[in-house]
C-alpha positions in Angstrom: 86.0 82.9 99.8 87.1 86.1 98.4 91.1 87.0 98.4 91.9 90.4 100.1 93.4 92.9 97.9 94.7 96.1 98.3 98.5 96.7 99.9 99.5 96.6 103.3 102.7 98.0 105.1 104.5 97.4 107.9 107.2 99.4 109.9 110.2 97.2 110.2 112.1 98.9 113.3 114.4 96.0 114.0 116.3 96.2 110.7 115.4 100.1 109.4 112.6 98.7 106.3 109.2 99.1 105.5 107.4 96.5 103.8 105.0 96.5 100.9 102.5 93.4 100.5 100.4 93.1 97.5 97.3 91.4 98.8 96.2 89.8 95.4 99.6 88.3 94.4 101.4 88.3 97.7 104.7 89.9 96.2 106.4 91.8 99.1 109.0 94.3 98.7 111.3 95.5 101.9 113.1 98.8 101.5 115.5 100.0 103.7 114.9 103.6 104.7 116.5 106.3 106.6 114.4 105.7 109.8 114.1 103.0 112.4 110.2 103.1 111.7 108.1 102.5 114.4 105.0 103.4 112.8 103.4 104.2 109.1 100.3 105.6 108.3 99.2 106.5 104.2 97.8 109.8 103.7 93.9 110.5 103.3 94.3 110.2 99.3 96.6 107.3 99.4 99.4 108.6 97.8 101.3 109.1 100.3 103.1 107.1 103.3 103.9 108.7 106.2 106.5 107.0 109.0 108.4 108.1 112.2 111.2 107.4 113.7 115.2 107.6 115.2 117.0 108.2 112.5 120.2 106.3 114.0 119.7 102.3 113.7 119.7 102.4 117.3 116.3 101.2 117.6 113.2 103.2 119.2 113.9 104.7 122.3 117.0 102.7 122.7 119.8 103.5 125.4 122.5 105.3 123.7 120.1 106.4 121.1 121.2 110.2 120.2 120.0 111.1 116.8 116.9 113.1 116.5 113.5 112.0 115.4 112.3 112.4 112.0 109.1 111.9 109.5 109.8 110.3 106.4 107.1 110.7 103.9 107.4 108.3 100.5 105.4 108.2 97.4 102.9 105.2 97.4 103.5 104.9 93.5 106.9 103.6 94.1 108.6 106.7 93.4 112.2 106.7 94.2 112.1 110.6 96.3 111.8 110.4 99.9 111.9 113.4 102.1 112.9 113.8 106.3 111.4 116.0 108.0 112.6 117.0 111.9 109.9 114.9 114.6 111.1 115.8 117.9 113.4 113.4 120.2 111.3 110.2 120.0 108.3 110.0 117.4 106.2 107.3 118.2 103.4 107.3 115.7 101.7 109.4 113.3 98.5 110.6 111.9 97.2 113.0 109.4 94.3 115.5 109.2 90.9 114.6 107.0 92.4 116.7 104.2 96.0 115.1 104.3 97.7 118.4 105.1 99.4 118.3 108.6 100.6 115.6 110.3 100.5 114.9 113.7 103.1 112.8 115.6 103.5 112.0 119.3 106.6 112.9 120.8 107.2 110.3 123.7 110.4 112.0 124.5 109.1 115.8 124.8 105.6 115.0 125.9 104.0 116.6 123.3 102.3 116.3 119.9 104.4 117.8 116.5 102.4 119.6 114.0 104.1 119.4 110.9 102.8 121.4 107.4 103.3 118.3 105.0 103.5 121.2 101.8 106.1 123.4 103.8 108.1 120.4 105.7 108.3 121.7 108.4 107.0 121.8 111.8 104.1 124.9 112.9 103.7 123.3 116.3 103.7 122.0 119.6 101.0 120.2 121.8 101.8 119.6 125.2 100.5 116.3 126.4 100.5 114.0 129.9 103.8 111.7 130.2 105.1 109.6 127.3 102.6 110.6 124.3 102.2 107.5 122.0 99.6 105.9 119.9 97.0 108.9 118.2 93.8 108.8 116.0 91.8 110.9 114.3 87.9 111.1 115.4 85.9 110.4 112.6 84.3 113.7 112.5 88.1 114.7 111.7 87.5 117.4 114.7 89.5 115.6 117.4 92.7 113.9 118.1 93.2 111.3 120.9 96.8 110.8 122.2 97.4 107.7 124.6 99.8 108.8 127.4 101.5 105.6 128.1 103.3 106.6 131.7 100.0 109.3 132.3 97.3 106.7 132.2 95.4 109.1 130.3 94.3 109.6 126.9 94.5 113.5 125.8 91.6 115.3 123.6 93.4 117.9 121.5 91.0 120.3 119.3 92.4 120.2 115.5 91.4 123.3 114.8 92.9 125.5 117.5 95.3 122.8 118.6 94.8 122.4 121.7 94.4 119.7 124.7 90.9 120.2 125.7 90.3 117.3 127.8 92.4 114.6 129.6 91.0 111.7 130.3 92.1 109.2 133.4 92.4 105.5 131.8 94.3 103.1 133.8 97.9 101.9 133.2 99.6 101.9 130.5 97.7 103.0 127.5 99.7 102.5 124.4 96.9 103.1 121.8 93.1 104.4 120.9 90.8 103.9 118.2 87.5 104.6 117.6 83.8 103.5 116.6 82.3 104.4 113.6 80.0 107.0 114.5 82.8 108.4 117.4 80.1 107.7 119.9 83.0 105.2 121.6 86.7 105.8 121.3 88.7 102.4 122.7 92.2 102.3 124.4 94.6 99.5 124.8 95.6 99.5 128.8 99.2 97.0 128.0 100.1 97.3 131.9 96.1 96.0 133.2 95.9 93.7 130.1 92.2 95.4 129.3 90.7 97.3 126.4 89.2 100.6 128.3 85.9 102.1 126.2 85.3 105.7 126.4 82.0 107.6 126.1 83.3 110.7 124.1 80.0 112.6 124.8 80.5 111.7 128.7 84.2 112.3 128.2 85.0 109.5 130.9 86.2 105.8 130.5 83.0 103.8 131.2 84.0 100.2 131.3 87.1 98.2 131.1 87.4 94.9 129.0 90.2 91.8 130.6 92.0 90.4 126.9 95.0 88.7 126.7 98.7 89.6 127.6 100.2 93.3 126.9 97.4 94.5 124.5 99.1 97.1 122.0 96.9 98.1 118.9 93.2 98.0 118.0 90.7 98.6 115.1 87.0 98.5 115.0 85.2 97.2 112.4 83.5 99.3 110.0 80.0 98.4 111.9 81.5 98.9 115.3 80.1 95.0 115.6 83.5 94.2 116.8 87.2 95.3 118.2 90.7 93.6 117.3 92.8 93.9 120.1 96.7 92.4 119.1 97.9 90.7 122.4 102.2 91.4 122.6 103.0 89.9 125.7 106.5 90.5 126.6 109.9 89.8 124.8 110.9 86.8 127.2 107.7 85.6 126.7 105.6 86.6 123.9 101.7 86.4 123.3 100.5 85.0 119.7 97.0 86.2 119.8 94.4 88.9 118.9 91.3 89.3 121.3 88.0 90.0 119.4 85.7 91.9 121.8 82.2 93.0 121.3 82.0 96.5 122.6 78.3 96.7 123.3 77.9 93.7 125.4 81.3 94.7 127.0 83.4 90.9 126.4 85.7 88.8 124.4 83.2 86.8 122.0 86.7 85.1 120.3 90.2 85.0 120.7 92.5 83.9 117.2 96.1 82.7 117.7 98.7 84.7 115.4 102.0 84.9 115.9 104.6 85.6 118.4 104.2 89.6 119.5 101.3 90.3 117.9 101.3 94.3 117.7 100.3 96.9 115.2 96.5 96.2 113.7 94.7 97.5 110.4 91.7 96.8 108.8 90.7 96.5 105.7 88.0 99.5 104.2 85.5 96.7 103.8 85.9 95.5 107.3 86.5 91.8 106.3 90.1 91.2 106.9 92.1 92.6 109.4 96.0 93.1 109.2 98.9 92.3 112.3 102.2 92.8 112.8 104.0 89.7 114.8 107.0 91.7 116.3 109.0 88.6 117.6 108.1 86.3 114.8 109.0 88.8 111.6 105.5 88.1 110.3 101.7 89.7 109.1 99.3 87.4 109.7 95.5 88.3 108.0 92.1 87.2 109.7 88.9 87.4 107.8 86.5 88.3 110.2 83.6 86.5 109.1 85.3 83.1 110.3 87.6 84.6 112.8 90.6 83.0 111.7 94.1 83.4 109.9 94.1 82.7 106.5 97.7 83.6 105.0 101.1 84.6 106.9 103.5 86.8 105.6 107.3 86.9 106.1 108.1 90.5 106.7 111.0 92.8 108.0 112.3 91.9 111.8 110.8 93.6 114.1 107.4 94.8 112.4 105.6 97.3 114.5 103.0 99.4 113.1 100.9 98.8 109.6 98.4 100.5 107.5 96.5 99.5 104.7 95.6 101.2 101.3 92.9 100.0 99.2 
């Protein structure tokens, strides 16, 4: 069996660090940063890592939380300069465009989407969204962003190039996340308060079927071949889930389910499609599942807290 390789890095919100795993040796460096990061995300060329955040050590949307939001970005080749950049009230998570040049990140707190010009640092916009904008992803035709509207129950379509919403899809409850197929025939979202993975026919423009996995459902990925969906189970903080639901999108059903850790969250994939990557949020971990058996094959101690994660090859 091969070994993954590649890094992986995970948003520690619970102690202000991100992460770095080296896949081949399995060395992991924490750093503490400036940000309670919720979320990371490396920029199209990989040389650059994007996360958002409080910048207080309050914790994400915490009570009593009063510093602003902010974007850090970081040099993937270790380099020591690190620049903030204003986010809003309460950045969730973040995404760039195909070329790497704006960011996007959802603004829970201000229902709307930030623009930010990554070469000016600073913000050129605002993209008003339904209630408490979270997870977002870029179609893979670059054209389109989808923005899960956790207290909406919708998903919003916002054009990239004019930057606006041009649809707004009705989902269910609690949509934390989306993701899409390969081809962007089928965009997924994670419904955490109907424990169900809702499929969307983007041509159609409408949810078409809804999918029962396991407890709290936060993050997805498809594979590269659309064959399959990873679906990271949370559950709640008094009583966590420890698995990752593996549902086959065309045949509409959970074909595996793969125990993790406690608080399975944030999921990546690898560019091959043969291991996926999740955060445990409770447990401190990343586990790893090669998808060819469907099971873990290494755990990693982390940062507390680990939320989201991203992988560069």
């Amino acid at each position: 069996m091969s070994a993954p390789t590649g890094i992986v890095y995970t948003a520690n919100e619970r102690d202000g660090s991100i992460t770095r795993v080296q896949l081949e040796t399995g060395v992991k460096q924490t750093t503490k940063v400036e940000i309670t990061p919720h979320n990371v995300q490396v920029s199209p060329d990989g040389k650059r890592l994007l996360a958002v955040g409080v910048s207080s050590h309050d914790g994400h949307g915490a009570a009593g939380a009063t510093s602003k939001g902010k974007l850090l970005v970081m040099e993937t080749s270790g380099a020591s300069d690190r620049v903030l950049i204003d986010a809003g009230d309460q950045p969730a998570h973040v995404v760039t465009d195909a070329s790497g040049g704006r960011a996007f990140v959802s603004d829970s707190g201000s229902n709307v989407v930030h623009v930010i010009d990554l070469a000016s640092k600073r913000s050129v916009g605002q993209i008003p969204t339904d209630k408490y904008p979270h997870g977002l992803r870029l179609s893979p035709n670059g054209k389109d962003l989808y923005v899960a509207n956790m207290r909406g129950g919708t998903v919003s379509v916002i054009d990239v190039g004019t930057l606006k919403e041009t649809a707004r899809i009705s989902v269910g409850k609690g949509p934390v996340q989306v993701g899409f197929s390969t081809d962007g025939t089928m965009a997924f979202v994670s419904l955490s308060a109907e424990n169900s993975l809702g499929i969307i026919d983007t041509a159609k423009g409408r949810l078409v079927k809804k999918v029962p996995v396991g407890s709290t459902p936060i993050q997805m990925y498809a594979t590269p071949d659309t064959r399959n969906v990873y679906v990271a189970n949370q559950g709640s903080a008094t009583k966590p889930a420890d698995t990752v639901s593996v549902v086959d999108p065309q045949a509409g059903k959970v074909v595996a389910t793969i125990k993790t850790d406690k608080g399975a969250h944030g999921v990546a994939i690898s560019k091959d499609g043969r291991y996926v990557f999740v955060t445990n949020i409770e447990a401190g971990t990343l586990s790893i599942i090669d998808t060819t058996s469907n099971k873990v094959v290494a755990t990693h101690r982390v940062g507390a807290g680990p939320n989201g994660v991203t992988y560069l090859e």
